[in-house]
C-alpha positions in Angstrom: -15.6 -5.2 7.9 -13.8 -8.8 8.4 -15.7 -11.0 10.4 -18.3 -8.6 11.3 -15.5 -6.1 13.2 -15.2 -2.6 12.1 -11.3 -1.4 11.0 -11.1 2.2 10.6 -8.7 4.3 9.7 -8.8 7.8 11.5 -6.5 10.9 10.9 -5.1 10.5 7.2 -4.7 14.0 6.8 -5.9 15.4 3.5 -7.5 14.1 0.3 -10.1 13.4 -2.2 -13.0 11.1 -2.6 -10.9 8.5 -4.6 -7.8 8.5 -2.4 -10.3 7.5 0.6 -11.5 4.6 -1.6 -7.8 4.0 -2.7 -6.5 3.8 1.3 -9.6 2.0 2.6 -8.8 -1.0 -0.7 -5.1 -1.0 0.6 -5.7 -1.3 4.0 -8.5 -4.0 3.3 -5.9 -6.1 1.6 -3.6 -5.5 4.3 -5.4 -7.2 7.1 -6.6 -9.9 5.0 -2.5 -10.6 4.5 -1.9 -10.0 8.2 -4.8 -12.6 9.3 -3.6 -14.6 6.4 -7.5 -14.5 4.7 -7.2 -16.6 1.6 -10.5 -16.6 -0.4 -11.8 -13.2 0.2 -13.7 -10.8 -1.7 -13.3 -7.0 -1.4 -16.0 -4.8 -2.0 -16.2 -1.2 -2.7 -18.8 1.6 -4.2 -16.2 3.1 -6.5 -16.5 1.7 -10.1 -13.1 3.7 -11.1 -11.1 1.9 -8.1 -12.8 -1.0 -8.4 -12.5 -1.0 -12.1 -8.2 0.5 -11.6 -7.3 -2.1 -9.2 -8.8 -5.0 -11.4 -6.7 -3.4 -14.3 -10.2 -2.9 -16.4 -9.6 0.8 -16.2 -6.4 3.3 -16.4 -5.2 4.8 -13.8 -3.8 8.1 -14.3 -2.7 11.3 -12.1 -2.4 10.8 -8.0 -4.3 7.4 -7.9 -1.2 6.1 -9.7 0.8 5.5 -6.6 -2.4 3.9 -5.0 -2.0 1.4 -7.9 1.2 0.8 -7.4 1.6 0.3 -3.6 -2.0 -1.7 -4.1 0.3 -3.9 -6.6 3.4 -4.1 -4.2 1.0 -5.4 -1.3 -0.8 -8.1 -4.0 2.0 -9.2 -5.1 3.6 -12.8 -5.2 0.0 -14.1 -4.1 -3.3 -15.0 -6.1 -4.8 -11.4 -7.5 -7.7 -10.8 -4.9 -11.0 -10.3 -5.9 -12.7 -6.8 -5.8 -16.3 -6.7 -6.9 -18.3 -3.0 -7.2 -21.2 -2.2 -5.6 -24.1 0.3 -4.9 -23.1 2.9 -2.6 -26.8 2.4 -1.2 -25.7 -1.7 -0.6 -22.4 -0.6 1.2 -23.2 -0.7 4.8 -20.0 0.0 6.1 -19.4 2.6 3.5 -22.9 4.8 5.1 -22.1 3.8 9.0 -18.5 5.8 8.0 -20.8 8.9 6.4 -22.6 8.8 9.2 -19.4 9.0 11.5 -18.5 12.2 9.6 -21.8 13.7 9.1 -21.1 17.1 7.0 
């Protein structure tokens, strides 16, 4: 959400839980660059990304290359801030569960 407007992703082909939280972080910091956002704050309801991406945690097997292309898109500007959350505070995160009811 930026600004109170939706941007989702649809059709990313295969993957787990944490590459979803991965690709929805990169994006995120993707439109913040392209709308040149300065002082923003990106939330999320997974403690490992959230916890990878701040460099608090290792990152290890597949979610490596998240970490890296994360770091490639952060790079050369101020670090961003990425704070964790409860998955039952994460509005956007349960209007997308809903979207793909199982």
């Amino acid at each position: 959400m930026i600004g109170g407007k939706a941007h989702i992703q649809r059709d990313l082909g295969p993957g787990t839980g944490m590459d979803a939280e991965w690709r929805a972080l990169i994006h995120a910091v993707g439109l913040a660059r392209e709308l040149d956002l300065i002082d923003v704050v990106f939330i999320g309801d997974s403690a490992a990304v959230v916890n990878q991406a701040n460099g608090t945690a290792k990152c290890r097997g597949g979610n490596i290359r998240h970490l890296e292309e994360f770091r490639a898109i952060i790079s050369g500007a101020n670090p961003p801030r990425i704070r964790h959350i409860k998955r039952s505070q994460n509005l956007a995160g349960i209007a997308l569960a809903r979207l793909h009811a199982r």
